[in-house]
N, C-alpha and C positions, 0 to 999 in steps of 0.2 A: 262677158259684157253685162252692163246695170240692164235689170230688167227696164228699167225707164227709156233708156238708150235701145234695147234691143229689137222694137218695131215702130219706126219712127210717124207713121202714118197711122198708127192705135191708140186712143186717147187713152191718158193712165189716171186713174182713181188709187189713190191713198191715205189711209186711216190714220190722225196722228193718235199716239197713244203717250200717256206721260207714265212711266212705272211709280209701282207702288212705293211709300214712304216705311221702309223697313225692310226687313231683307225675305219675304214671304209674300212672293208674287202668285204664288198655286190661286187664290179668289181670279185675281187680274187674268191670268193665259187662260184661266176657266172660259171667264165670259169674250174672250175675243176666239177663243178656238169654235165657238157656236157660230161665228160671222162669218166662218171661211166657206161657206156655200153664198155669199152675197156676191155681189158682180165688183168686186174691186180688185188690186191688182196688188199691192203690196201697204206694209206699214210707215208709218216716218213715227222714228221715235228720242222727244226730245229729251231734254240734257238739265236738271235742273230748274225747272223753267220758274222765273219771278226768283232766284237766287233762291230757293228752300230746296234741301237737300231730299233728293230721290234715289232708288236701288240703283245701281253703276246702269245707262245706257247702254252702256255696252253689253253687260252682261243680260241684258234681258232682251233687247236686240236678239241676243245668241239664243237664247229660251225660245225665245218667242217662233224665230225663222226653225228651229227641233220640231215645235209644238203645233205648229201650224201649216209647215209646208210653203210658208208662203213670205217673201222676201221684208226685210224691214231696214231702212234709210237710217242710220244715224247720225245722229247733230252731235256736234264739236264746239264747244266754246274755248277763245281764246281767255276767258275769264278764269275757269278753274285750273289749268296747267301751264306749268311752265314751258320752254323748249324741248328742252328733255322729255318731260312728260307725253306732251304732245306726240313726240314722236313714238316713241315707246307706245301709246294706246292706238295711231294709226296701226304699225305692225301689227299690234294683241289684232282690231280687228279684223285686217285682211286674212289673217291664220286662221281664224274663227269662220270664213267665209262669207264677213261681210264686205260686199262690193261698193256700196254706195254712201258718201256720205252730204251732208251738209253742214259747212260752216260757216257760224255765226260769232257774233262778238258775245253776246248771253246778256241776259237783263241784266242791269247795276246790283251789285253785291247790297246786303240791305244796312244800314249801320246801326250796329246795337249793341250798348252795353255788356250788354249779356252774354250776346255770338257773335263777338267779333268775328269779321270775315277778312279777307287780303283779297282781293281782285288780284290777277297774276299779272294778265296782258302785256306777257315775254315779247309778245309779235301781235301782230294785227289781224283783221280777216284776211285781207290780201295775201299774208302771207302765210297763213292756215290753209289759204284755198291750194296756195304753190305746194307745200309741205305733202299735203293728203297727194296734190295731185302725182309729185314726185314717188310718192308711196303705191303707184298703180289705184287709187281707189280712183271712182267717179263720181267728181264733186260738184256739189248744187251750192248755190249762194241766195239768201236770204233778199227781196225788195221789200224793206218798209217807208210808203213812199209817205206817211207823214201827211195826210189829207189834214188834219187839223191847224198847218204850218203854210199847206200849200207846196211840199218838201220834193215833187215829183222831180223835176228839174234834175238839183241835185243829185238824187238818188240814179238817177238815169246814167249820171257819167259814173258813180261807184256801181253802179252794175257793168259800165264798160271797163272800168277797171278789175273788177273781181271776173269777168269775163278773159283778157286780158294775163290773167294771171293763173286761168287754167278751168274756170267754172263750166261746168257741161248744160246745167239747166237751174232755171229761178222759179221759187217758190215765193208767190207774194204776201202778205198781211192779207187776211180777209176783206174779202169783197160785197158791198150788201146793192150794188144798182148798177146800171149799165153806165150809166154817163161815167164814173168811174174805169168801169170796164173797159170801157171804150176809149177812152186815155192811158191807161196803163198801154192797150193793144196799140196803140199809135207812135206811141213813147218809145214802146222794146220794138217796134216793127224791124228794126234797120238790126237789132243784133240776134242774126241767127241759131241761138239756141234753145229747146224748148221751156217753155213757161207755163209752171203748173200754179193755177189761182187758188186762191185760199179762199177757206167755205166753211165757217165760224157759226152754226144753227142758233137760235135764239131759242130762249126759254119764257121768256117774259119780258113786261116792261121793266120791269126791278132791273133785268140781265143787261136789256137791250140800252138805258142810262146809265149800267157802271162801267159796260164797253166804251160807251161815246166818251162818257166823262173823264174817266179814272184810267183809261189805259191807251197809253200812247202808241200812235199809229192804228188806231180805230177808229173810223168816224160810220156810226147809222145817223141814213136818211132823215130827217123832222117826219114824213109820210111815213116811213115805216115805223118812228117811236108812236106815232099816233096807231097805227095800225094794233100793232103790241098791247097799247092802253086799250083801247075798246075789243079787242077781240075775246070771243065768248072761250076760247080754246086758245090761248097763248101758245101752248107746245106746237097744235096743230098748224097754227099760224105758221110757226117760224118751219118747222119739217118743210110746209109747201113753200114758204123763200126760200131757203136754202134748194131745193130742187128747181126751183127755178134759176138759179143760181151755177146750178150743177149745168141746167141747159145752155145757158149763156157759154157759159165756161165751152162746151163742145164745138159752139161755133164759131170763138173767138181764140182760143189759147190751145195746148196739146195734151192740159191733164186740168186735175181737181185736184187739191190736197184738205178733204175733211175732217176738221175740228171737231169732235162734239165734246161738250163739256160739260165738264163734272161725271165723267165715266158714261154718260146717258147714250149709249151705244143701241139700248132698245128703240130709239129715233130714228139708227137706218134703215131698218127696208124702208123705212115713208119715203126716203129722202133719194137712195140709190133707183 
């Protein structure tokens, strides 16, 4: 059973991690094998993320749970593989001993002269979620509810549907306030599985306007960019949101899944 799934009444903390860009990950499991005494419960580790190509997730996934002891979630895009494909890397997983996975559709492939890409999108998430589920894995499905759009709505019945079609538990888009919070939890109330919120730390105001602006399905507060801009300690600022964050998340939802970004992993004790 997914360690996620396996004590339904214990709130779960999860590290994502994006592996390294070349095939020599030894730096990367360095600095996350230092963290395995911090109070969290396993990894989520993505898939390409923003369409630039990373070491195989899976394969470091595999690394990672040798190296550490300690469980790690893999994301699935229906972007980079075919059917075939797809299913072939389900199995490679489950033989590997990984239990968990999440799938997504993956950010838009980027268009470029230079590195042409083919987006695949054989199938859809719905039926990545059927696929993994049919494969014995335990699959989580993605909510980005699109606060810039107003997008909750929507996103609510593709959560019934990925739900629906075999999903055990949702991981949201980062979260930076309650009123949010408090909508998402109102929205999923009626679908029974659990909901681990996303918790994206802040570095600065530089960080905290290219999240708002530049990346879809992120919205910070106008209080907290102002916060960001005057604060004497930006890092320290944002470590203490995010742990507040982390609080919210306990008495609203049944995990955390923690971003930090740009590898800046020395942020967690503040924040756990």
């Amino acid at each position: 059973m997914s360690f996620l799934l396996s004590s339904k009444k214990k709130f779960k903390i999860t590290l994502e991690v994006v592996p390294p860009a070349g095939y020599d990950g030894k730096e990367l499991l360095d600095k996350l094998t230092t963290l395995t005494d911090l109070s969290f419960d396993g990894f989520s580790v993505a898939s390409n993320p923003v369409a630039k190509p990373r070491m195989s997730a899976m394969v470091f996934s595999h690394l990672l749970q040798e190296r550490t002891g300690k469980p790690a979630i893999l994301h699935f895009t229906v972007r980079d593989h075919n059917r075939l494909g797809l299913a072939a890397e389900l199995w490679g997983a489950r033989a590997l001993g990984i239990d968990t996975i999440i799938a997504v559709t993956g950010d838009p492939s980027a268009q470029s002269k230079k590195d042409t890409t083919t987006t695949v999108n054989d199938l859809n998430v719905f039926e990545l979620i059927q696929m993994a589920t049919d494969a014995d894995l335990c699959t989580g499905a993605v909510l980005d509810y699109r606060p810039e759009v107003d997008g909750l709505e929507n996103e609510i019945r593709r959560i019934e549907r990925k739900t629906s079609s075999g999903a055990k538990f949702i991981v949201t888009q980062p979260v930076y306030d309650r009123e949010t919070a408090q909508k998402l939890h109102d929205g999923l109330n009626h679908i029974k599985i659990p909901v681990i919120m996303g918790i994206l730390p802040l570095l600065s105001h530089k960080h905290a306007s290219f999240l708002h602006n530049k990346v879809t399905g992120i919205a910070i507060p106008k209080d907290l960019q102002r916060e960001m801009a005057t604060a004497d300690n930006p890092v320290a600022a944002g470590i203490k949101q995010s742990g507040q964050m982390l609080e919210l998340a306990k008495k609203m939802f049944s995990g955390a899944c923690i971003m930090p970004p740009f590898d800046r992993f020395d942020i967690l004790p503040g924040i756990l």
